[in-house]
C-alpha positions in Angstrom: 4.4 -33.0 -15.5 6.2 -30.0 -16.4 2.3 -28.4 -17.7 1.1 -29.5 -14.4 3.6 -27.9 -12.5 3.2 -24.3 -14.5 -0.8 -24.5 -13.6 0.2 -25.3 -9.9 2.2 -22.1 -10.0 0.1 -20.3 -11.6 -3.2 -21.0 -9.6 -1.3 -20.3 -6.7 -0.3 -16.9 -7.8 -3.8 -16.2 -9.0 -5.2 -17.4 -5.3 -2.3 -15.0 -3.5 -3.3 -11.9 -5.8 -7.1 -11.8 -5.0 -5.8 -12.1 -1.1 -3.9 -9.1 -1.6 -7.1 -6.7 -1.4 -10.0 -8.8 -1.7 -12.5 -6.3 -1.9 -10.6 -4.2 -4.5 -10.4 -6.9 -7.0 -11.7 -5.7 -10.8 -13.0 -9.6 -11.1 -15.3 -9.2 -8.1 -19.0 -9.0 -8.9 -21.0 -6.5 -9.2 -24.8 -5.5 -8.9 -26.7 -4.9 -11.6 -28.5 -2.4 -10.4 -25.6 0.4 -10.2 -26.9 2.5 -13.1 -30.7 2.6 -12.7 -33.3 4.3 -10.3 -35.5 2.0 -9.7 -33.1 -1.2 -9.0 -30.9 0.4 -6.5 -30.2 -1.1 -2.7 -27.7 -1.0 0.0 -24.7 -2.8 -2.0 -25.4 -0.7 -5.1 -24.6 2.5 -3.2 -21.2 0.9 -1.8 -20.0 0.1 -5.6 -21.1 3.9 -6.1 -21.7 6.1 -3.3 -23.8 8.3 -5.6 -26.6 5.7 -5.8 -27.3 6.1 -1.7 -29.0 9.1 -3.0 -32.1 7.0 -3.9 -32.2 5.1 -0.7 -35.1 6.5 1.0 -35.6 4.6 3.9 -33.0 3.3 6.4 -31.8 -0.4 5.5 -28.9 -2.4 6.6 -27.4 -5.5 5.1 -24.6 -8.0 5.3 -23.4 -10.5 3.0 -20.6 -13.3 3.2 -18.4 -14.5 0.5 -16.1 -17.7 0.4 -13.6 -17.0 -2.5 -13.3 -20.3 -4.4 -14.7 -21.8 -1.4 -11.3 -21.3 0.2 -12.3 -20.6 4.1 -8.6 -18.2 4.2 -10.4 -15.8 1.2 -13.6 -15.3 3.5 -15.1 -11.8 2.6 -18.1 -10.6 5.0 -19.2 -7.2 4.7 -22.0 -5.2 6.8 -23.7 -1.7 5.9 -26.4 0.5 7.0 -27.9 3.9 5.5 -29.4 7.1 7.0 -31.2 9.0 4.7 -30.6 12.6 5.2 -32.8 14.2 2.2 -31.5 15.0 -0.3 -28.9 12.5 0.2 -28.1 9.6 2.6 -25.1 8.5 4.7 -23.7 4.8 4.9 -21.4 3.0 7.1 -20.0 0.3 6.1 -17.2 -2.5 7.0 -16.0 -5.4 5.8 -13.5 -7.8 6.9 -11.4 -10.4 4.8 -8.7 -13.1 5.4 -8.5 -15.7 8.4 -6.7 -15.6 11.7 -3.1 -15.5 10.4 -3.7 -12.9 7.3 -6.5 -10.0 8.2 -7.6 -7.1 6.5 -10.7 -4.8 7.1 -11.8 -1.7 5.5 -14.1 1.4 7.5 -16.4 3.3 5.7 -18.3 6.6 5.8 -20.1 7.8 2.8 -22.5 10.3 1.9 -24.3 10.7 -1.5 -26.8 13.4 -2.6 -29.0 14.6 -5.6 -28.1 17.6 -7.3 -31.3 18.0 -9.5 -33.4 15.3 -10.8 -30.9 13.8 -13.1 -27.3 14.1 -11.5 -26.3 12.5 -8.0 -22.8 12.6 -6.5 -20.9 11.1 -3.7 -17.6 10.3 -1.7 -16.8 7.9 0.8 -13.8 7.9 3.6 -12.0 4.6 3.6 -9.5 3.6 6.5 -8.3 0.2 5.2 -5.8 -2.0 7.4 -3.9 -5.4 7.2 -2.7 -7.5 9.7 -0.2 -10.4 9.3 0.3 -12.3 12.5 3.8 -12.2 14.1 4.5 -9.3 11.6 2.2 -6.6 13.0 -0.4 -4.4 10.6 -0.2 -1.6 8.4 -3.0 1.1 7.9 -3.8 4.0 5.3 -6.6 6.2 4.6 -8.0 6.9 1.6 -11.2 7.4 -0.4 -13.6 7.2 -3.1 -15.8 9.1 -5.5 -18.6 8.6 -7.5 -21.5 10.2 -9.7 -24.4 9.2 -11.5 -26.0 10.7 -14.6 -30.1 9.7 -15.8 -29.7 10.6 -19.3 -33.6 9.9 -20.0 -35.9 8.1 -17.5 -35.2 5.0 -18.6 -30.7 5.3 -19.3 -28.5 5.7 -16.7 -24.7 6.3 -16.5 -22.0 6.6 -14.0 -18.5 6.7 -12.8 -16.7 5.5 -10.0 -12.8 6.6 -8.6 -11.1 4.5 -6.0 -8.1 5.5 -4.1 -7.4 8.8 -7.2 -4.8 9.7 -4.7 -2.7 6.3 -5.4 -2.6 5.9 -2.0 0.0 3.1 -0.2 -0.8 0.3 2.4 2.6 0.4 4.6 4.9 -0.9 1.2 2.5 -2.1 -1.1 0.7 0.4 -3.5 -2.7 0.0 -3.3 -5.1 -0.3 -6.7 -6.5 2.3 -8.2 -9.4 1.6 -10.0 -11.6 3.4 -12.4 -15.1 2.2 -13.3 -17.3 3.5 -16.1 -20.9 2.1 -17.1 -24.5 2.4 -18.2 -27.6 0.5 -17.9 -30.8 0.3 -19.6 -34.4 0.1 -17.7 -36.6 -1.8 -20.7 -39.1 -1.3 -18.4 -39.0 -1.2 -14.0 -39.1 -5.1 -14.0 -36.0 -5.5 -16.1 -32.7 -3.4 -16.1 -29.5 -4.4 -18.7 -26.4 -2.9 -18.0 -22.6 -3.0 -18.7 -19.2 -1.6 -16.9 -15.4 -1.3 -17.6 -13.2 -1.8 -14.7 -9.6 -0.3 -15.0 -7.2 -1.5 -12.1 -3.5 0.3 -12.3 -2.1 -1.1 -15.5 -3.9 -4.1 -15.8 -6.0 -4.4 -18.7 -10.0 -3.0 -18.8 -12.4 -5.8 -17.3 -15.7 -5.7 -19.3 -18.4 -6.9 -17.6 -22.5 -7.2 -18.5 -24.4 -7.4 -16.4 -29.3 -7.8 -15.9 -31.7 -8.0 -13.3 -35.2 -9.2 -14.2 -38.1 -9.0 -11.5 -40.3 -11.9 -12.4 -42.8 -10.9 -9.9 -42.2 -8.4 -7.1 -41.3 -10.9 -4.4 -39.0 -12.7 -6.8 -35.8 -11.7 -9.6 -33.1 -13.3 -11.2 -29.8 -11.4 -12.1 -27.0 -13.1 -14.5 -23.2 -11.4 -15.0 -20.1 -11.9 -17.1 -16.3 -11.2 -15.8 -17.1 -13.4 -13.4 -19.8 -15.8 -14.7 -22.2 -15.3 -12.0 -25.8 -16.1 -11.5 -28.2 -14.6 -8.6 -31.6 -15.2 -7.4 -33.1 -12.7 -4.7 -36.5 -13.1 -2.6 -38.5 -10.3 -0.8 -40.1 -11.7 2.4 -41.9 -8.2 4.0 -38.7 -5.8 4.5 -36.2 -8.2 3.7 -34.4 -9.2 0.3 -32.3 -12.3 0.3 -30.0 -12.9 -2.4 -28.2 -16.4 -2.9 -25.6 -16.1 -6.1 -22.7 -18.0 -7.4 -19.6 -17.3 -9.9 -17.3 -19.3 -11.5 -13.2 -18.5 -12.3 -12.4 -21.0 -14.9 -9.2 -21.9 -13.3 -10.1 -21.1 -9.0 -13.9 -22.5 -9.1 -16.5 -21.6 -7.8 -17.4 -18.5 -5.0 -20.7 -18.5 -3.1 -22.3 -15.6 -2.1 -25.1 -14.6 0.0 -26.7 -11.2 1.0 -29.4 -10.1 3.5 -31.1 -6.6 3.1 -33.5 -5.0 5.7 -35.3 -2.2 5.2 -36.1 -0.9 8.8 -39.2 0.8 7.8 -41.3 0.8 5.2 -41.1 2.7 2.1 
């Protein structure tokens, strides 16, 4: 009884943590295609603004999360780019939580080449929460981001959100720094691994591959979560259906639609 109880407790705490910022969360899954040129997209260049400068036609896309298929820890998330050569902007917004416990974060980003091997960019974040019959609470803060193609086939990069530790009304608000690298074998099959450091929290390792098994078909896999993705090109539009696993909260699906609204 008394073990039961303690993994109550703790589950519970674990739930109420990831509904603190849900799209800030170190554990959250990534794409593999962050450090690479030729597997990049519209949710790449959100986990680093740097990558929109390799989005060279205008694309939009929205995806929808159900956190341990709990409807309250609902993430959806919408995004469109605007190339502007030799960069491209992005707007972006994403809202989590249910009708009692809200939060939404605004974007504006802008990423650009500087030469062939280095790209850079920042993005503008208002992020707010709202707790019914308690009011809301707002901050703005931001995020930076640079990529570095070492040879044509290794990529690195770093990623800095919220540097200037900003706060959400009381509650500090994560700062998280995000280091990795990724390997192209070849332009059908990209490896790649990242450290995730949130405030004081120990680093979050993740590895991460994309393998295109024929152009209108790829698989990815991950680690920190265990996650597994399959994605399908249909004309100018990707679909993505994934899934991880916590090995205490279950599992999160997740699904993603990307158009591109022209053609390369």
């Amino acid at each position: 009884m008394k073990k039961m109880f303690v993994s109550i407790v703790c589950t519970t705490c674990s739930v109420f943590s990831y509904a603190q910022n849900l799209w800030l969360s170190a554990e959250k899954q990534q794409y593999p295609g962050t450090y690479s040129r030729h597997f990049q997209q519209v949710f790449t260049a959100m986990q680093n603004q740097a990558a929109l400068a390799y989005i060279t036609v205008p694309s939009a896309g929205i995806n929808a999360e159900r956190r341990f298929m709990l409807k309250a820890l609902s993430l959806y998330t919408a995004v469109v780019t605007l190339p502007v050569p030799p960069g491209a902007f992005a707007f972006n917004i994403q809202q989590a939580g249910y009708s009692a416990y809200r939060q939404q974060q605004l974007g504006i980003a802008y990423g650009r080449q500087l030469g062939n091997k280095l790209s850079i960019g920042m993005q503008i974040d208002y992020l707010s929460n709202t707790i019914r019959q308690y009011g809301s609470t707002n901050t703005v803060t931001f995020e930076l981001g640079c990529l570095l193609h070492i040879t044509p086939q290794l990529h690195a990069g770093l990623h800095l959100f919220n540097p200037a530790n900003r706060k959400l009304g009381d509650e500090p608000l994560s700062v998280i720094y995000t280091a990795g690298i990724g390997y192209e074998v070849s332009e059908n099959f990209l490896i790649s691994t990242a450290v995730v450091q949130e405030n004081d929290v120990s680093p979050v390792a993740k590895v991460m591959c994309e393998y295109r098994i024929i152009p209108q078909l790829s698989l990815q896999l991950g680690t920190s979560p265990t996650n597994a993705a399959a994605s399908f090109t249909l004309n100018r539009m990707r679909i993505f259906f994934s899934a991880s696993h916590h090995p205490q909260l279950g599992f999160t699906p997740n699904t993603s639609i990307i158009w591109q609204l022209k053609k390369a």
